[in-house]
DOSE-580848 format. One record per atom (N, C-alpha, C): residue number from 0; residue in one letter; atom name; x, y, z. Coordinates in nm, 2 decimals, always signed. Atoms other than C-alpha are relative to their C-alpha. Layout:
<recs>
REC   seq   type   atom        X        Y        Z
REC   NUM      A     CA        X        Y        Z
...
</recs>
This chain:
<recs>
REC   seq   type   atom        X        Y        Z
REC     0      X      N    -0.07    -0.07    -0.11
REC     0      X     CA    -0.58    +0.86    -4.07
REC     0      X      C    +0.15    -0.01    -0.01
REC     1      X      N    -0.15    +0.02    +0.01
REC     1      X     CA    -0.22    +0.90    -4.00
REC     1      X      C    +0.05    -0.10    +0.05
REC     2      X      N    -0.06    +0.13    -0.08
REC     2      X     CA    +0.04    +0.67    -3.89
REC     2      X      C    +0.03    +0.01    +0.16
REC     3      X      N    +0.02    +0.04    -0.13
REC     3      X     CA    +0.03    +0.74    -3.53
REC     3      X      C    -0.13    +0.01    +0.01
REC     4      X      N    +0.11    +0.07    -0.05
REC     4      X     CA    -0.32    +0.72    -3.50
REC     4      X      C    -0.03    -0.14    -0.03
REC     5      X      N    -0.01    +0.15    +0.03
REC     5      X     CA    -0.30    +0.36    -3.65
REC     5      X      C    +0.06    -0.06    +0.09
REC     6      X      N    -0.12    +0.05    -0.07
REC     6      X     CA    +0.03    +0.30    -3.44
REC     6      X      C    -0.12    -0.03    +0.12
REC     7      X      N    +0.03    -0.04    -0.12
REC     7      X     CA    -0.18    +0.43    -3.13
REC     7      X      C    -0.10    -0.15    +0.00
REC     8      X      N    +0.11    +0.13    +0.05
REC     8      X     CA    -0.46    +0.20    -3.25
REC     8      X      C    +0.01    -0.10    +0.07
REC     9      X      N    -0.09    +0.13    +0.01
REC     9      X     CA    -0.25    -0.09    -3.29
REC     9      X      C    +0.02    -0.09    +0.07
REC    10      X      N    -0.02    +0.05    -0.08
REC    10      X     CA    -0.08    -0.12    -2.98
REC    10      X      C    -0.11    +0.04    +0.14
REC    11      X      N    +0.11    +0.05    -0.05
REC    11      X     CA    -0.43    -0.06    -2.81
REC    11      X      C    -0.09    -0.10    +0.01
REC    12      X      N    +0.04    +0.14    +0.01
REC    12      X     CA    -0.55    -0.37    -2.93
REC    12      X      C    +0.08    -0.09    +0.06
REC    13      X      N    -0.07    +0.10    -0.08
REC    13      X     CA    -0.28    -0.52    -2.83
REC    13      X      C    +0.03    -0.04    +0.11
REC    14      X      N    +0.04    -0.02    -0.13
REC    14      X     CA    -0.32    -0.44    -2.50
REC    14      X      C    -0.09    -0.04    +0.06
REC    15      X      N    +0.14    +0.04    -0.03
REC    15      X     CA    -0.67    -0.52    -2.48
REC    15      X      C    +0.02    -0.15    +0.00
REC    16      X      N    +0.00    +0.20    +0.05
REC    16      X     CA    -0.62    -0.91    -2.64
REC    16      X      C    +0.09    -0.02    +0.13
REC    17      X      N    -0.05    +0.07    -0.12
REC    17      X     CA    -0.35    -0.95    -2.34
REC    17      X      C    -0.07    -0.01    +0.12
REC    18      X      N    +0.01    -0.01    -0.13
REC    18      X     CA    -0.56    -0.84    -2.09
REC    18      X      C    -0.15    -0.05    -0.01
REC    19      X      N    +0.10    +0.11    +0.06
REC    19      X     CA    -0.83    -1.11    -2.27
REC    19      X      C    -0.12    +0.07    +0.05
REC    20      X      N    +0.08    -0.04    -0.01
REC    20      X     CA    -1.12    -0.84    -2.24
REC    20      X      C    -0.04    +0.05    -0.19
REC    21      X      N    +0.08    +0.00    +0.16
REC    21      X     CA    -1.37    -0.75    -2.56
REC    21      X      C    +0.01    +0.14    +0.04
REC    22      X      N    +0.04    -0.20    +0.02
REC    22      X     CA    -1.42    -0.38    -2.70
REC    22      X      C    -0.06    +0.04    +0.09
REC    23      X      N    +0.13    -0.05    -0.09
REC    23      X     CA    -1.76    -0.39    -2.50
REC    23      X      C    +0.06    +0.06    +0.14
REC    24      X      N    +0.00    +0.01    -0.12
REC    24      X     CA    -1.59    -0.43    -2.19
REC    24      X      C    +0.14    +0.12    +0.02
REC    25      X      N    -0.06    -0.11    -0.02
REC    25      X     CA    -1.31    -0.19    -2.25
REC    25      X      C    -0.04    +0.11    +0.00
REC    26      X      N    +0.08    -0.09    +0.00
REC    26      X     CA    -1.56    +0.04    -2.34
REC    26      X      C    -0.09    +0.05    +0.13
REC    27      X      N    +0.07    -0.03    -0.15
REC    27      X     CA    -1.75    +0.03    -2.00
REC    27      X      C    +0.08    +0.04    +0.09
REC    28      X      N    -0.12    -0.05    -0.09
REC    28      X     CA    -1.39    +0.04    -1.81
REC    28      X      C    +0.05    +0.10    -0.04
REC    29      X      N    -0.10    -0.13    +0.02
REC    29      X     CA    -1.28    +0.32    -1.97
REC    29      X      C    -0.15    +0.14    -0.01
REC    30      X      N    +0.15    -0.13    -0.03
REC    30      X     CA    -1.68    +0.52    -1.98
REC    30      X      C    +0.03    +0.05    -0.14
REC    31      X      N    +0.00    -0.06    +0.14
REC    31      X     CA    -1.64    +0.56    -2.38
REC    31      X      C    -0.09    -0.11    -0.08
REC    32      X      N    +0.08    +0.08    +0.06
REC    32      X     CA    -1.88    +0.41    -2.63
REC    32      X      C    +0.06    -0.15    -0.08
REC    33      X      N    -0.07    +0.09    +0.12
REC    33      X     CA    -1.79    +0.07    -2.80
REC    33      X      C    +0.00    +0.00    -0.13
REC    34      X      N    -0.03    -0.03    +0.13
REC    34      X     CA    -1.80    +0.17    -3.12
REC    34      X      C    +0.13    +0.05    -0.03
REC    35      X      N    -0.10    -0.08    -0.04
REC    35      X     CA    -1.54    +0.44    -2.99
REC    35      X      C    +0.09    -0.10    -0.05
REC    36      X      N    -0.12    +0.11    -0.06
REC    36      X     CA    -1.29    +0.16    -2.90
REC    36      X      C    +0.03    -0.04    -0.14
REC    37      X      N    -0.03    +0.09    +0.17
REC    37      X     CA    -1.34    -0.02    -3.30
REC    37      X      C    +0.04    +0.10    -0.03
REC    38      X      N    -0.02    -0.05    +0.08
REC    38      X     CA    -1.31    +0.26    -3.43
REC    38      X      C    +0.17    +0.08    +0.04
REC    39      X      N    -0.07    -0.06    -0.02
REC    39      X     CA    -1.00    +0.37    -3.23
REC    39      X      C    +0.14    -0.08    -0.06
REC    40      X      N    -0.07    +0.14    -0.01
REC    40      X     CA    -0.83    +0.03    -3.25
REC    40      X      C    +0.07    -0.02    -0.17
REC    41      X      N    -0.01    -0.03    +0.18
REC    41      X     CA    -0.87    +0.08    -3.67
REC    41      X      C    +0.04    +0.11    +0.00
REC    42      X      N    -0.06    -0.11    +0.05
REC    42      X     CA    -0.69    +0.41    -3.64
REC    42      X      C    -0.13    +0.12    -0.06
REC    43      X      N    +0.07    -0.07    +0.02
REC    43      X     CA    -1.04    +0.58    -3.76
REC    43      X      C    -0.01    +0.15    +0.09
REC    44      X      N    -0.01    -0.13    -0.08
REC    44      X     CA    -1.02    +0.84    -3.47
REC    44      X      C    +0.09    +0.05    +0.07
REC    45      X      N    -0.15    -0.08    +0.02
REC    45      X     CA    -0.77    +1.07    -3.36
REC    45      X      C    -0.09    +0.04    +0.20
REC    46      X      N    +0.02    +0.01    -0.13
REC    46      X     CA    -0.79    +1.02    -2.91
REC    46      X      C    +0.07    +0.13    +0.04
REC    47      X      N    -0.05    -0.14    -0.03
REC    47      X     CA    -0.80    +1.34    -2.71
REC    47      X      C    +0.11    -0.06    +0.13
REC    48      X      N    -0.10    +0.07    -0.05
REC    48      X     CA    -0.52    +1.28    -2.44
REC    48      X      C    -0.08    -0.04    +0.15
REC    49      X      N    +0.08    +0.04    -0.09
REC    49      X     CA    -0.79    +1.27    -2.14
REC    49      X      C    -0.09    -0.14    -0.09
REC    50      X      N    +0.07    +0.13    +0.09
REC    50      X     CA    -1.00    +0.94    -2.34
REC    50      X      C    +0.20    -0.08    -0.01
REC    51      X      N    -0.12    +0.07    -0.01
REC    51      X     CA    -0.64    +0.83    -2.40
REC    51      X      C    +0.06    -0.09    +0.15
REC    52      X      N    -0.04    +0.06    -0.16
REC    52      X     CA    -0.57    +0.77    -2.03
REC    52      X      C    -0.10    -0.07    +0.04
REC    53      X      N    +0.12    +0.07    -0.07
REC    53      X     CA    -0.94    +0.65    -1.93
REC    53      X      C    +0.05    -0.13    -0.04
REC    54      X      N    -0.04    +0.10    +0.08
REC    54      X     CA    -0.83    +0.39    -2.19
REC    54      X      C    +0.09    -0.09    +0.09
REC    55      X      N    -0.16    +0.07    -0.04
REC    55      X     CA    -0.45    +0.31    -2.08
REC    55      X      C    -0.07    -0.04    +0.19
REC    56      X      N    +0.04    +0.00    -0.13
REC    56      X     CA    -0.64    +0.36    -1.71
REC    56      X      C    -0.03    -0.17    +0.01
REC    57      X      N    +0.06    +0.13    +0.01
REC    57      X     CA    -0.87    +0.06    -1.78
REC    57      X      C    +0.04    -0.13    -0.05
REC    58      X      N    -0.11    +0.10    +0.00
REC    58      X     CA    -0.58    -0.14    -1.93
REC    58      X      C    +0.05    -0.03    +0.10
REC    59      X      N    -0.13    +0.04    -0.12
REC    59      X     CA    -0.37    -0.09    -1.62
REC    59      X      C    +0.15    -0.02    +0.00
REC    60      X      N    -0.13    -0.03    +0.04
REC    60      X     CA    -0.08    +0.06    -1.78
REC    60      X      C    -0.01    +0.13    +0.01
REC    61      X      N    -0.03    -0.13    -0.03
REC    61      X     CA    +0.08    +0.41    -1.77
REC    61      X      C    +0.03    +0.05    -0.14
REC    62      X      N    +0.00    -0.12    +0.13
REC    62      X     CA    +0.15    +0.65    -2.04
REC    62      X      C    +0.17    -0.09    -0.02
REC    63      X      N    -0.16    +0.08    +0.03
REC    63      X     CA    +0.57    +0.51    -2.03
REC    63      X      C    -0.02    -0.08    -0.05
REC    64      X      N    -0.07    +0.13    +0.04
REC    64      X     CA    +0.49    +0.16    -2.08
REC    64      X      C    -0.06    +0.01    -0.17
REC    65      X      N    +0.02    +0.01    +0.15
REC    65      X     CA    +0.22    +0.23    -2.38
REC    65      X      C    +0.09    +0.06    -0.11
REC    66      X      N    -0.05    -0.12    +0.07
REC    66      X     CA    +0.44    +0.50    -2.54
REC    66      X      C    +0.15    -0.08    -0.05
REC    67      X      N    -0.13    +0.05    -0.04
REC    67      X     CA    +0.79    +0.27    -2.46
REC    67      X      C    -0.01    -0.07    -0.19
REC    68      X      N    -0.03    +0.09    +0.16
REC    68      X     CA    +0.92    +0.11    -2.82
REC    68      X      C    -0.15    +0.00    -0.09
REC    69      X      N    +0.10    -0.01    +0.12
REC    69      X     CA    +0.61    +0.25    -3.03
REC    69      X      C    +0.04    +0.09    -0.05
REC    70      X      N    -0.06    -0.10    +0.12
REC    70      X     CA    +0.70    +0.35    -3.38
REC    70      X      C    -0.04    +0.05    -0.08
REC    71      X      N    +0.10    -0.06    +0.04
REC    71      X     CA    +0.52    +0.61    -3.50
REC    71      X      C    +0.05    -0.02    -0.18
REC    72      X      N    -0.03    +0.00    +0.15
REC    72      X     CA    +0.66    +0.58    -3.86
REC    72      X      C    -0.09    -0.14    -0.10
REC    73      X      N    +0.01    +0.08    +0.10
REC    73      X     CA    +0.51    +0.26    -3.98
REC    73      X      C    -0.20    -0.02    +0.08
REC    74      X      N    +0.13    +0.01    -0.07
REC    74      X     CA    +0.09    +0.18    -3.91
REC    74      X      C    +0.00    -0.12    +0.07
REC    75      X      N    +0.03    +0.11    -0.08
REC    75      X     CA    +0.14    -0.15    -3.77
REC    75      X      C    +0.14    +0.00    +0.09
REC    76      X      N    -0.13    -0.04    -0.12
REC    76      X     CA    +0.38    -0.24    -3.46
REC    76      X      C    +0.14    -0.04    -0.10
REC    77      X      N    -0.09    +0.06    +0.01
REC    77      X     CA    +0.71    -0.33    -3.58
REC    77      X      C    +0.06    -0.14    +0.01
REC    78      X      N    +0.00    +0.13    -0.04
REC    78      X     CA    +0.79    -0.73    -3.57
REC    78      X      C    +0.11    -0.01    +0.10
REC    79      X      N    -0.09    -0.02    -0.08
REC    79      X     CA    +1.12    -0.65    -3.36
REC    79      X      C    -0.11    +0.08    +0.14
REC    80      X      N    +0.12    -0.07    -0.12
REC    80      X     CA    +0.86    -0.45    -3.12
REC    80      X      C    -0.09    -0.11    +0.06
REC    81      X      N    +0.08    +0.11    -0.07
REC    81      X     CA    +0.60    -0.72    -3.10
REC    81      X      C    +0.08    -0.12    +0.08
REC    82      X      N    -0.11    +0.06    -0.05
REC    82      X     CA    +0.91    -0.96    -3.02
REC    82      X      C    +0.04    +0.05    +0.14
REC    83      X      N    -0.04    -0.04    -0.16
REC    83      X     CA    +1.01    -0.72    -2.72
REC    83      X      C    -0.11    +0.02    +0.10
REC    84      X      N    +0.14    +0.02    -0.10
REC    84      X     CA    +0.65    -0.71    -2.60
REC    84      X      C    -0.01    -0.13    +0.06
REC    85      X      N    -0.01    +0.12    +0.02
REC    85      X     CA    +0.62    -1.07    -2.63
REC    85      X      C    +0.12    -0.05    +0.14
REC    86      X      N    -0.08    +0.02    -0.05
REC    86      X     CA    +0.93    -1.09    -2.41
REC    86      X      C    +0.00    +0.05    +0.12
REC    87      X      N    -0.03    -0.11    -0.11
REC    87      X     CA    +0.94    -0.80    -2.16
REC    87      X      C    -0.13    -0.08    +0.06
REC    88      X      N    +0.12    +0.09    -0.06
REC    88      X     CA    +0.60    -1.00    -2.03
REC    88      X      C    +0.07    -0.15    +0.06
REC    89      X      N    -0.03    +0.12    -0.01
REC    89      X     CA    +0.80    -1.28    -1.92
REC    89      X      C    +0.11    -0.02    +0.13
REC    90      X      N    -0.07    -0.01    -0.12
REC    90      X     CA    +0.97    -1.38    -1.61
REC    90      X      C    +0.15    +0.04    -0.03
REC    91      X      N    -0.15    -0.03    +0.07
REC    91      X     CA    +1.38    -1.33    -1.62
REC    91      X      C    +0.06    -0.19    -0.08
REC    92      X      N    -0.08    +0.14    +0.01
REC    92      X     CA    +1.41    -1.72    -1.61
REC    92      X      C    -0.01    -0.01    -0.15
REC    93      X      N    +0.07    +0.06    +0.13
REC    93      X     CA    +1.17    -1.74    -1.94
REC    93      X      C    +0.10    +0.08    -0.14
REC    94      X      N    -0.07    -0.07    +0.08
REC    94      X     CA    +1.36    -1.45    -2.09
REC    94      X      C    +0.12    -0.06    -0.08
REC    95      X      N    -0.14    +0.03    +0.01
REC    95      X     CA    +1.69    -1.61    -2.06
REC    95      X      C    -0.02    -0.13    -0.09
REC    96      X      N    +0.02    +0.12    +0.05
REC    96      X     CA    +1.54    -1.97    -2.22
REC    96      X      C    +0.02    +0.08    -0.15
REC    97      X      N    +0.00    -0.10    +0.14
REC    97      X     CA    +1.41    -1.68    -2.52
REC    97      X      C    +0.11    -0.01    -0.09
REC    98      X      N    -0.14    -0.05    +0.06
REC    98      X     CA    +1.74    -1.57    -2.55
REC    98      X      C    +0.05    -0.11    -0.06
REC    99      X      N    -0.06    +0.11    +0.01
REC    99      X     CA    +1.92    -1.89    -2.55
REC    99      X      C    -0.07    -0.06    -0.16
REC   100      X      N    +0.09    -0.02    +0.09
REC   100      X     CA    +1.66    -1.98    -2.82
REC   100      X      C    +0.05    +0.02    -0.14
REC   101      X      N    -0.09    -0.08    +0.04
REC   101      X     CA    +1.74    -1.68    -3.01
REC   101      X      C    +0.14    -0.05    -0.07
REC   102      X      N    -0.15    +0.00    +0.06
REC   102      X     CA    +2.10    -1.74    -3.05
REC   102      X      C    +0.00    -0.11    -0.08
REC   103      X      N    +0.00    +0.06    +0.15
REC   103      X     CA    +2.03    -2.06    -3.20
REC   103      X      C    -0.02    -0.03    -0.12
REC   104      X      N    +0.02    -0.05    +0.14
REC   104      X     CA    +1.85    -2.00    -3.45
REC   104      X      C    +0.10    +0.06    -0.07
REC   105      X      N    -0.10    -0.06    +0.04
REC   105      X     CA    +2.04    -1.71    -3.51
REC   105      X      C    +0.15    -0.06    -0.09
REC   106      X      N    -0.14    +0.07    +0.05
REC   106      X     CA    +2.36    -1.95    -3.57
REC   106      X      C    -0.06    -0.12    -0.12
REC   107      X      N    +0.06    +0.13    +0.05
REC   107      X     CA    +2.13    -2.21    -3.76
REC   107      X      C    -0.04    +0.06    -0.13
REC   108      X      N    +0.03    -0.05    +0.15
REC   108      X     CA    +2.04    -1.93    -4.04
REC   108      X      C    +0.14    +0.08    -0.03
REC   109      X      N    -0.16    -0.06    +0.07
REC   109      X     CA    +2.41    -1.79    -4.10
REC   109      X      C    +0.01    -0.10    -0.08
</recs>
């Protein structure tokens, strides 16, 4: 398949593992077969844009947030992307620790 159906895949799994449900169970919340789901998750099938929403429905995300910093150019997320996922999930306080963080490293590999 191409690299946005991987991409799309990708950060459908990723979605799923946060929201600590199995294929099966995404598959029942969203009214599509579990196979479906494996096989969407591995980029094998190409989502019509109604199945796309039941999906994102039964995550309990919107079309913006899945769509936001995914980069259809490469088949897996970007490690700067999974980093902003990783982060944007986080209160401002935890953010700011991140950051802080961040910078030292940052200064610790120059």
């Amino acid at each position: 398949m191409n690299n946005i159906t991987q991409a799309v895949g990708a950060r459908i799994r990723t979605y799923r593992q946060r929201c600590r449900i199995t294929q099966e169970e995404l598959a029942e919340k969203a009214e599509v077969h579990h196979t479906y789901i494996g096989q969407v998750e591995r980029g094998e099938k190409n989502l019509t844009i109604v199945t796309l929403e039941k999906i994102l429905s039964a995550l309990g995300i919107t079309f913006d947030e899945f769509f936001e910093h995914l980069d259809f150019k490469e088949s897996e997320e970007t490690t700067a992307s999974q980093c902003y996922d990783i982060i944007n999930n986080k209160t401002p306080a935890q953010q700011e620790k991140i950051h802080r963080l961040l910078c030292d490293i940052e200064e610790l590999i120059k």
